[in-house]
C-alpha beads as a LAMMPS data file, in Angstrom:
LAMMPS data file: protein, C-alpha beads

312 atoms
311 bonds

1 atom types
1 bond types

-500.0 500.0 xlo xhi
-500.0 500.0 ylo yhi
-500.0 500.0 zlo zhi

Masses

1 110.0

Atoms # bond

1 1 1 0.000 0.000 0.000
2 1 1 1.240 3.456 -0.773
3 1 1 2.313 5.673 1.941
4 1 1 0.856 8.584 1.722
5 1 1 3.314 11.911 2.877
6 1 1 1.927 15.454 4.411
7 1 1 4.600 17.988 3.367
8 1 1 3.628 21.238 4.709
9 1 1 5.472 24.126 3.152
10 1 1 5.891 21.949 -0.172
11 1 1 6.838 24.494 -2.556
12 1 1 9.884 26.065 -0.478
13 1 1 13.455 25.789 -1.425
14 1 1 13.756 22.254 0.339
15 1 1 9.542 21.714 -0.546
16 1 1 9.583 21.767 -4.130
17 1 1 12.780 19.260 -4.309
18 1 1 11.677 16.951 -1.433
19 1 1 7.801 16.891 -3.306
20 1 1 9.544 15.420 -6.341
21 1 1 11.849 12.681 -4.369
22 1 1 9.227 11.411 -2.492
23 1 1 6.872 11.105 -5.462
24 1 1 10.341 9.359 -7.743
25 1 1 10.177 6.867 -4.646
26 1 1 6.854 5.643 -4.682
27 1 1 5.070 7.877 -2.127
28 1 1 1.655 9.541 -2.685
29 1 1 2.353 13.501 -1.634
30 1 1 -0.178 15.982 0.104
31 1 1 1.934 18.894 -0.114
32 1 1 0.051 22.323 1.602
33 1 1 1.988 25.787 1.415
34 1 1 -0.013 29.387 1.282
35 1 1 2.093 30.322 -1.310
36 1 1 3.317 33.763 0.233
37 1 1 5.913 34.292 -2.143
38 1 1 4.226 33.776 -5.172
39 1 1 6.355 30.411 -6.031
40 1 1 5.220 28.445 -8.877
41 1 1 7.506 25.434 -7.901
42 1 1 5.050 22.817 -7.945
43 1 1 3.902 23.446 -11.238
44 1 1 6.030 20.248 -12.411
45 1 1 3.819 17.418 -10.536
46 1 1 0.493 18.452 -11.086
47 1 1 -0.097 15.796 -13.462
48 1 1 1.203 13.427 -11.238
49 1 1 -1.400 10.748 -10.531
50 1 1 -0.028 11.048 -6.382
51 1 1 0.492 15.018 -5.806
52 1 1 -2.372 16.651 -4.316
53 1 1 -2.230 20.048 -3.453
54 1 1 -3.731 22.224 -1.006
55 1 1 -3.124 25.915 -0.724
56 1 1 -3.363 27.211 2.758
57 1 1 -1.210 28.583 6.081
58 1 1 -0.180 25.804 8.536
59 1 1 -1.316 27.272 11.658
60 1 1 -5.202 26.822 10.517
61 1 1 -6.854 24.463 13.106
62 1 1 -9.435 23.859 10.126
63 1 1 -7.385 23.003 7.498
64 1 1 -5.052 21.376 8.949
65 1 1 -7.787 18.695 10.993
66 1 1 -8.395 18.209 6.947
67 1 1 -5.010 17.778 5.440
68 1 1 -4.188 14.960 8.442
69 1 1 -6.162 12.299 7.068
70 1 1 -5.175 9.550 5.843
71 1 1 -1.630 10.381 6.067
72 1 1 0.980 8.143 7.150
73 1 1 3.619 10.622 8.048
74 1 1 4.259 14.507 8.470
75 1 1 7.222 16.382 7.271
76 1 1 6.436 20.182 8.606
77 1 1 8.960 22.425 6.380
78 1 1 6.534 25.317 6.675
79 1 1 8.788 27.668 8.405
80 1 1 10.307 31.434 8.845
81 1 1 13.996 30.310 7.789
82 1 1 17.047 32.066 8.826
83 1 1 18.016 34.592 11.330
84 1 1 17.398 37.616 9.169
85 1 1 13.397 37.336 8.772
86 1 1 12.611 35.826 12.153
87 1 1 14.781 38.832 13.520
88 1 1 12.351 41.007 11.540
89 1 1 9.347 39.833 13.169
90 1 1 9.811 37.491 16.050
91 1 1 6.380 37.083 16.968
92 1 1 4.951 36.100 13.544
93 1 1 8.085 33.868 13.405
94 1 1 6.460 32.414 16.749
95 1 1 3.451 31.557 15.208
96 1 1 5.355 29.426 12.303
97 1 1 7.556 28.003 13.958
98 1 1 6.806 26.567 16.898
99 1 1 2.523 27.393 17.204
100 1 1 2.092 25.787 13.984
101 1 1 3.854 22.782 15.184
102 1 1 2.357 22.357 18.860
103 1 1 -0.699 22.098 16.438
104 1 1 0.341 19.763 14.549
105 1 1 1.336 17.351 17.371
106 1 1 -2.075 18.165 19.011
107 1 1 -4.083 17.304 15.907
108 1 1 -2.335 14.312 14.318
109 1 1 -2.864 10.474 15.554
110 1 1 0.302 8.714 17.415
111 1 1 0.096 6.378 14.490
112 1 1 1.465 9.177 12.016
113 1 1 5.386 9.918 12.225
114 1 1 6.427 13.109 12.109
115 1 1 10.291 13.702 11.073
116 1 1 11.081 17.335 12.296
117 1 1 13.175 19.477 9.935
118 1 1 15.733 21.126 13.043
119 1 1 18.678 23.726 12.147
120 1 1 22.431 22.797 13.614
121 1 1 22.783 26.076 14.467
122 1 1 21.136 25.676 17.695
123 1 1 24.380 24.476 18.324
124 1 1 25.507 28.619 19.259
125 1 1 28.813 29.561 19.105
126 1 1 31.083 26.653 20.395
127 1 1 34.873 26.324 20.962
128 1 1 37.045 26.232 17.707
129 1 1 38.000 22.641 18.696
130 1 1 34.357 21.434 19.963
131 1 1 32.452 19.150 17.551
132 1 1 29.183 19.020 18.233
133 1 1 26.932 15.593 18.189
134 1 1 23.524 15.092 19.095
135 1 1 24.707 15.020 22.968
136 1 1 26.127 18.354 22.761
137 1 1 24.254 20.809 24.562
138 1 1 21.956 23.452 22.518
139 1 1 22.551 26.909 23.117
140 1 1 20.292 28.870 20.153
141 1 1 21.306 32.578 19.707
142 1 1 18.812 33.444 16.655
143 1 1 15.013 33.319 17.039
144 1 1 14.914 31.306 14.294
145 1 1 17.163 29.003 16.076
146 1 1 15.165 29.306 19.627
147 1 1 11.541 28.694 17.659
148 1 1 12.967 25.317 16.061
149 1 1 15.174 24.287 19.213
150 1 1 11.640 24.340 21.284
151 1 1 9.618 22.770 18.173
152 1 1 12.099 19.566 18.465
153 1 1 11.694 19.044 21.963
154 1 1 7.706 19.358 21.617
155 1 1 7.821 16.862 18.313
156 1 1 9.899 14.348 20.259
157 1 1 8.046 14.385 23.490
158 1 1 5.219 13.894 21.600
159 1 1 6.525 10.509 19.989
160 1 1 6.087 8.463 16.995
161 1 1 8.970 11.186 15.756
162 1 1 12.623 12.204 14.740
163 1 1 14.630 14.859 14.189
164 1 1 16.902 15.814 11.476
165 1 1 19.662 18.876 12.535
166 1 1 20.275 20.159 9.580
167 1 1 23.187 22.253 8.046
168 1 1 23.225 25.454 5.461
169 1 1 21.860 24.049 2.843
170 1 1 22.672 25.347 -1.074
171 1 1 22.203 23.758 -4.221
172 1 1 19.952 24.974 -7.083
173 1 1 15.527 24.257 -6.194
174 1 1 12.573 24.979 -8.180
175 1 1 11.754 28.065 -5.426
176 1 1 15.694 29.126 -5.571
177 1 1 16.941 30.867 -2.704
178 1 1 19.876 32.857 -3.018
179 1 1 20.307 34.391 0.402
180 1 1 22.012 30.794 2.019
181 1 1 25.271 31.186 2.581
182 1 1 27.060 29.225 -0.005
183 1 1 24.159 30.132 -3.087
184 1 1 24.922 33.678 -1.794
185 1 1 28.783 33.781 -2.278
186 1 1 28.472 31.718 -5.598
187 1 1 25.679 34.586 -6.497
188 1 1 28.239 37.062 -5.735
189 1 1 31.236 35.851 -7.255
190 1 1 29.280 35.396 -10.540
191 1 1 27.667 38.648 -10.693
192 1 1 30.092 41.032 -9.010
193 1 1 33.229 39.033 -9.285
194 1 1 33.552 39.762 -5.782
195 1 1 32.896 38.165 -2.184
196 1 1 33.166 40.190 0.900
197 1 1 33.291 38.040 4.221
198 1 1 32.379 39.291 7.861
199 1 1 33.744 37.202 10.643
200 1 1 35.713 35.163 8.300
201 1 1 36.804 32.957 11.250
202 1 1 33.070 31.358 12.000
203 1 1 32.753 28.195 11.034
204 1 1 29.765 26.646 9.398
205 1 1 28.828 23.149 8.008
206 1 1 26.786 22.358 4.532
207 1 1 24.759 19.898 2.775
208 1 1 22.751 19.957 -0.738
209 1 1 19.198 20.328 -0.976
210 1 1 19.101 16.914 -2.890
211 1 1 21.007 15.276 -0.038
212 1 1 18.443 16.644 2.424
213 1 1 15.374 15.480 0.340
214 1 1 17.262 12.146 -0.137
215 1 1 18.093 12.268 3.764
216 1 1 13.872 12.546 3.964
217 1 1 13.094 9.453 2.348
218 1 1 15.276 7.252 3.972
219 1 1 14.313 8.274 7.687
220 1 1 10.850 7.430 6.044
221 1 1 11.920 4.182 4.503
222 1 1 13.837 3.275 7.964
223 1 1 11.557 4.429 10.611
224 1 1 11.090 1.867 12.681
225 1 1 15.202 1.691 13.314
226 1 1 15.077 5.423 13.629
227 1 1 12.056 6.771 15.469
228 1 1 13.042 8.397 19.044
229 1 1 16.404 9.868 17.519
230 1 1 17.923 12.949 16.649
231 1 1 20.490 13.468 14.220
232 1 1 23.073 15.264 12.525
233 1 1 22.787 15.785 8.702
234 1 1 25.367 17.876 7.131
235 1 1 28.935 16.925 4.723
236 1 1 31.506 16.066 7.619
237 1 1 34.175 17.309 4.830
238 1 1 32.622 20.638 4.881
239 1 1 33.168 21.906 8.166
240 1 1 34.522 25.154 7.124
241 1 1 35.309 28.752 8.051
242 1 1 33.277 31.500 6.047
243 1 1 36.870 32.764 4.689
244 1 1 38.195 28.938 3.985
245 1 1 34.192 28.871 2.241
246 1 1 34.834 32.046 -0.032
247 1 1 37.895 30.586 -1.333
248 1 1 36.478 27.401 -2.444
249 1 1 34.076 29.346 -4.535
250 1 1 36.758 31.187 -5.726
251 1 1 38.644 28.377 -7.161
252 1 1 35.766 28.041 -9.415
253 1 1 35.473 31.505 -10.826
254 1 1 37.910 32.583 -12.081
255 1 1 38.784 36.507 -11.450
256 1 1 36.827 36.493 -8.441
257 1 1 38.001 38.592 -5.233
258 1 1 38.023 37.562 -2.140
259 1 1 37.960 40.562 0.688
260 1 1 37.719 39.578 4.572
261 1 1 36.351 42.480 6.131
262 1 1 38.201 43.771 8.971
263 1 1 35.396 46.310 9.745
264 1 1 31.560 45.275 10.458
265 1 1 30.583 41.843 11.585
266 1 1 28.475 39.102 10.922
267 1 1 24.805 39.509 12.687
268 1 1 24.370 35.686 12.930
269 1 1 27.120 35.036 15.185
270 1 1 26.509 31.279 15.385
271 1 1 30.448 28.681 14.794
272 1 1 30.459 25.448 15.203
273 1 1 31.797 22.172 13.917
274 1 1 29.191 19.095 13.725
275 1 1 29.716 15.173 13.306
276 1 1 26.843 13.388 11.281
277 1 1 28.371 10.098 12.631
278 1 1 24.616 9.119 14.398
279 1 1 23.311 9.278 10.730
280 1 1 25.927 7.023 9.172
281 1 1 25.023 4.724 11.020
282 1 1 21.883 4.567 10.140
283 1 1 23.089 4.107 7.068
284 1 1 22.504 7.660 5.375
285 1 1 25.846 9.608 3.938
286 1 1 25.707 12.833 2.026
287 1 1 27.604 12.570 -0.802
288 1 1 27.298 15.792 -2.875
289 1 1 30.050 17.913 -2.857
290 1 1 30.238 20.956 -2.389
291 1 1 32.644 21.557 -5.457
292 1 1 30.123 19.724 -7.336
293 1 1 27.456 22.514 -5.927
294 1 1 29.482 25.229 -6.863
295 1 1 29.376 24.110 -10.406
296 1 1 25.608 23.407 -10.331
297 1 1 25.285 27.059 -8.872
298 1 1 27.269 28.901 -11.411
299 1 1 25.017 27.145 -14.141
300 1 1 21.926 27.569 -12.299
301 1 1 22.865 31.564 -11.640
302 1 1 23.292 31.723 -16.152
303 1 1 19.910 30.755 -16.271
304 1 1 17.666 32.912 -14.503
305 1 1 17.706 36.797 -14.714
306 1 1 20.046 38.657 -12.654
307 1 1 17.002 41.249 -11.128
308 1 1 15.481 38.048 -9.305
309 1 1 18.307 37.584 -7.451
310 1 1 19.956 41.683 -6.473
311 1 1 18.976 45.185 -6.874
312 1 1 21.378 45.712 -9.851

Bonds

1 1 1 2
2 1 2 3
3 1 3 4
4 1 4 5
5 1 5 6
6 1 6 7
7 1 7 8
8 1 8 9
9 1 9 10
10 1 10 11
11 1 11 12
12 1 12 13
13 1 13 14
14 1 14 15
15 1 15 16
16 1 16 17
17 1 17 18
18 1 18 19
19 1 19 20
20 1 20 21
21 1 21 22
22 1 22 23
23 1 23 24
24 1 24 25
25 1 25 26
26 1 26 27
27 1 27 28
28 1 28 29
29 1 29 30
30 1 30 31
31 1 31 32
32 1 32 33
33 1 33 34
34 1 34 35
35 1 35 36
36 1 36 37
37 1 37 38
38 1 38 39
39 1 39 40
40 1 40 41
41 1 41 42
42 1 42 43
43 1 43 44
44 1 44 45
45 1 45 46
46 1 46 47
47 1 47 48
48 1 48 49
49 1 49 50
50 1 50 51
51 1 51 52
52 1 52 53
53 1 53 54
54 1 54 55
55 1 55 56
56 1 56 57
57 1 57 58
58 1 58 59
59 1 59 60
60 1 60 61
61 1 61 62
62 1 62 63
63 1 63 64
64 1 64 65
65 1 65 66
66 1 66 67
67 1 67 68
68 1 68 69
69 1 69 70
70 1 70 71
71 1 71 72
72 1 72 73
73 1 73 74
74 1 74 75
75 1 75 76
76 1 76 77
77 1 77 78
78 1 78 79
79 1 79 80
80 1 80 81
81 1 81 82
82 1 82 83
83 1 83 84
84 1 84 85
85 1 85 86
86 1 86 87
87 1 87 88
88 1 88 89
89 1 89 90
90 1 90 91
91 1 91 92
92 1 92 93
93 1 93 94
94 1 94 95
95 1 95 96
96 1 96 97
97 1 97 98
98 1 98 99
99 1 99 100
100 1 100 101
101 1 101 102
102 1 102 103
103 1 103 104
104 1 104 105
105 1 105 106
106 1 106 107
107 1 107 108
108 1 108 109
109 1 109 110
110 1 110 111
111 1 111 112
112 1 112 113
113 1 113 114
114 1 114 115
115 1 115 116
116 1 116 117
117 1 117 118
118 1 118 119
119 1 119 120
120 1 120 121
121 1 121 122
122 1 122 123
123 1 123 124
124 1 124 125
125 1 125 126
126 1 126 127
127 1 127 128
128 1 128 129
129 1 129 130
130 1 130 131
131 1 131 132
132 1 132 133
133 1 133 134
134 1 134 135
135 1 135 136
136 1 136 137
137 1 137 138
138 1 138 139
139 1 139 140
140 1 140 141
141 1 141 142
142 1 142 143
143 1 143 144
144 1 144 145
145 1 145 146
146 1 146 147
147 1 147 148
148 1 148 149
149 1 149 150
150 1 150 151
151 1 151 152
152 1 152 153
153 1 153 154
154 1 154 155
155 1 155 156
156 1 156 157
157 1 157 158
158 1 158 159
159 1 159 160
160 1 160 161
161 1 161 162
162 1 162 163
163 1 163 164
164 1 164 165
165 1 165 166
166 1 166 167
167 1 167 168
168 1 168 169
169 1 169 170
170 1 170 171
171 1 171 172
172 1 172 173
173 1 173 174
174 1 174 175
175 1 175 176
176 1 176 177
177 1 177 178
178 1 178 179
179 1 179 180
180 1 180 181
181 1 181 182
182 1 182 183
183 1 183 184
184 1 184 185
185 1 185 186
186 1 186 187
187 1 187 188
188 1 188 189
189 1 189 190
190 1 190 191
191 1 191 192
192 1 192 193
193 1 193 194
194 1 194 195
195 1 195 196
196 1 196 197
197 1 197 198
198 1 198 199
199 1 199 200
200 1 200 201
201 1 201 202
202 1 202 203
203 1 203 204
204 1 204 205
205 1 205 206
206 1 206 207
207 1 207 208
208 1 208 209
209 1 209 210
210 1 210 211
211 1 211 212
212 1 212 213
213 1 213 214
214 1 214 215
215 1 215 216
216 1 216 217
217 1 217 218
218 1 218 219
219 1 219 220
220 1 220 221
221 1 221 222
222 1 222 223
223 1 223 224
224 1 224 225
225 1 225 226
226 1 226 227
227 1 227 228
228 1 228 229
229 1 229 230
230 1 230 231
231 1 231 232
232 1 232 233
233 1 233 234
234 1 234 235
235 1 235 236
236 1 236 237
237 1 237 238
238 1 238 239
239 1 239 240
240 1 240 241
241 1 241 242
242 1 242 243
243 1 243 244
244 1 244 245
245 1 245 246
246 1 246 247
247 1 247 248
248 1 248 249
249 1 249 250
250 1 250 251
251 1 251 252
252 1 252 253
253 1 253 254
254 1 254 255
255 1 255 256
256 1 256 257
257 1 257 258
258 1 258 259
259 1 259 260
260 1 260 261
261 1 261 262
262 1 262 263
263 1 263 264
264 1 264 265
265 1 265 266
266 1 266 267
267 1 267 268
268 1 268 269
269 1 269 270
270 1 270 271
271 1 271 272
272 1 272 273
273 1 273 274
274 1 274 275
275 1 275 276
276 1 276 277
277 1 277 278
278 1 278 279
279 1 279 280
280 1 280 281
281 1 281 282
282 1 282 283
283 1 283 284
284 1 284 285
285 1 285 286
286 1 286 287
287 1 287 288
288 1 288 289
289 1 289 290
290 1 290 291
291 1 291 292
292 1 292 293
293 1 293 294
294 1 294 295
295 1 295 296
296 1 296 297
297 1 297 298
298 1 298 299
299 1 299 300
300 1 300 301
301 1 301 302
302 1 302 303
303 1 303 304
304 1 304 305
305 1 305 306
306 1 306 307
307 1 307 308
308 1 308 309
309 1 309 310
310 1 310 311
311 1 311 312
């Protein structure tokens, strides 16, 4: 029998990749999203005989007692992402974040899984030598980071549930987001030849959007082995400083300037080096590069026109 997969926030940057993988594996998708932004990254499965779509906001009591049934399992992306917009409007990112998802655990039946898309960087700011694993203590400095940190523990004391910590993503998606951190230096060493990094010293960890998707469907597929845990999904190889980042994309384009900024800073002050060792042994690697992302960037960044991504 087909499992059957609620994917709230379906046509987001991770949405509209993870829609696709799911429905390439054999799963029947209910994908919801309100469509704030306008996207129109769905537009590729609507012939599918498994996508159904609904168009509406998570935090809906109504719609969302309709969406639940007859779902196997939940995957809630619908989110504020990033420090920069929940900063912006903490309350609304709140609501999102963490309201949306206390009614989700309220409405749904123990019998549905839910595998909780977390952020690593509740991880904080941690020691230069420090790597962090699921043990490690969470100390969230963002409100993006505090609003997921809190959804997790909710999701998992509610059971039936897992969570995935996730890293920067990048990669090139159907809703294409170029303010994430390595899409946003690639964006800027194509465009302005140029790449200016504050607080060149923090580190940060990566993984492609295809990796995460993929990451999706096995914690589906392996469940019952899996169910109860939290874990750590990111490239182990890519444990990087934002200056040690910058030149990696500038190995790829050529001409490109690297400047580390010795004045102004950085307003997500988050560091930290993970270990995705807990997910390996589930038997779930990573395996695109991010060399190989760079590349797919660059191409990506030919194709679309330069005023959806900057002001010039």
């Amino acid at each position: 029998m087909t499992q059957r997969i609620l994917v709230t926030g379906a046509a987001g940057y991770l949405g509209s990749v993870l829609v696709g993988r799911l429905l390439d594996g054999g799963f029947a998708v209910r994908a919801v999203d309100s469509l704030m932004y306008g996207q129109t990254s769905l537009f590729q499965y609507c012939a599918h005989p498994g996508f159904d779509f609904v168009r509406g906001d998570a935090r809906h009591e109504k719609l969302m007692r309709g969406v639940l049934r007859d779902v196997d399992a939940i995957v809630p992306l619908a989110a504020l992402v990033g420090a920069p917009v929940c900063n912006r409007d903490p309350w609304e990112a709140r609501g999102v974040n963490f309201e949306a998802i206390d009614l989700l655990t309220r409405l749904r039946t123990p019998s549905q899984l839910i595998i909780f898309p977390n952020t690593n960087s509740g991880y904080g700011h941690t020691a230069s030598d420090a790597v962090c694993t699921e043990d490690s203590p969470l100390a969230p400095i963002s409100v993006y980071a505090q609003t997921k940190c809190e959804a997790e523990q909710l999701v998992l004391g509610a059971g039936n549930s897992l969570s995935l910590r996730m890293a920067t993503m990048f990669g090139a998606s159907p809703r294409m987001r170029a303010d994430l951190l390595v899409n946003d230096f690639v964006y800027a060493a194509c465009t302005a030849r140029s790449i200016v990094v504050f607080d060149h010293s923090f580190r940060r960890n990566f993984v492609h959007v295809r990796d995460a998707a993929d990451c999706i469907a096995h914690c589906l597929e392996s469940s019952e082995q899996m169910v109860g845990g939290v874990y750590n999904l990111g490239l182990d190889d890519s444990n990087l400083t934002k200056g040690d980042l910058a030149m990696v994309v500038q190995r790829h384009v050529p001409g490109c300037r690297v400047e580390l900024a010795q004045i102004g800073s950085d307003p997500d002050k988050r560091s930290y080096t993970i270990s995705s060792a807990a997910l390996a042994a589930q038997g779930y690697v990573a395996r695109r590069s991010l060399d190989a992302g760079i590349e797919e960037l660059k191409a990506a960044y030919e194709m679309w026109p330069r005023n959806w991504f900057g002001n010039v």
